[in-house]
C-alpha positions in Angstrom: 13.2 21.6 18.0 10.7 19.7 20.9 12.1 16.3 22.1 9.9 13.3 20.9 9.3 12.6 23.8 7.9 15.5 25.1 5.9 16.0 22.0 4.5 13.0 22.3 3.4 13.7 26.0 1.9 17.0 24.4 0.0 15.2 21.6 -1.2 12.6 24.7 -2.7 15.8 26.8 -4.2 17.6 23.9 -5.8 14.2 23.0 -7.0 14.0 26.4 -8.5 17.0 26.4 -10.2 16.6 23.6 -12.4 13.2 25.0 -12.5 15.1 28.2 -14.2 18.4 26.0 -16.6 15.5 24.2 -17.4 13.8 27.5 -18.6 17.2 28.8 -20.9 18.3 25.7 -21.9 14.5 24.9 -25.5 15.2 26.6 -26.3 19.3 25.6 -28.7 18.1 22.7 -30.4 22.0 22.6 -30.0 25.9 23.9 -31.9 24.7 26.7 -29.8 21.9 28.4 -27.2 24.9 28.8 -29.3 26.7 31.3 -31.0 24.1 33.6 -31.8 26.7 36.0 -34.2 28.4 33.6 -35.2 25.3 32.1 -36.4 23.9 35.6 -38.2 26.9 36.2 -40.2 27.2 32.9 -41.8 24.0 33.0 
């Protein structure tokens, strides 16, 4: 069985990672914002 403590740092990094996933896909509102290369290009 884990320590608490080092579950708890766990839990801390996996929470982490989550903002740090939200942060990254806060501003991809469509397919497009995916691609900006192909989106600069087409218009």
């Amino acid at each position: 069985m884990y320590d608490r403590s080092l579950l708890l740092e766990l839990l801390l990094e996996v929470e982490e990672a989550i903002r740090r996933i939200e942060r990254r896909f806060a501003t991809i509102n469509h397919a497009d914002d995916l691609c900006p290369a192909t989106k600069a290009s087409t218009g």
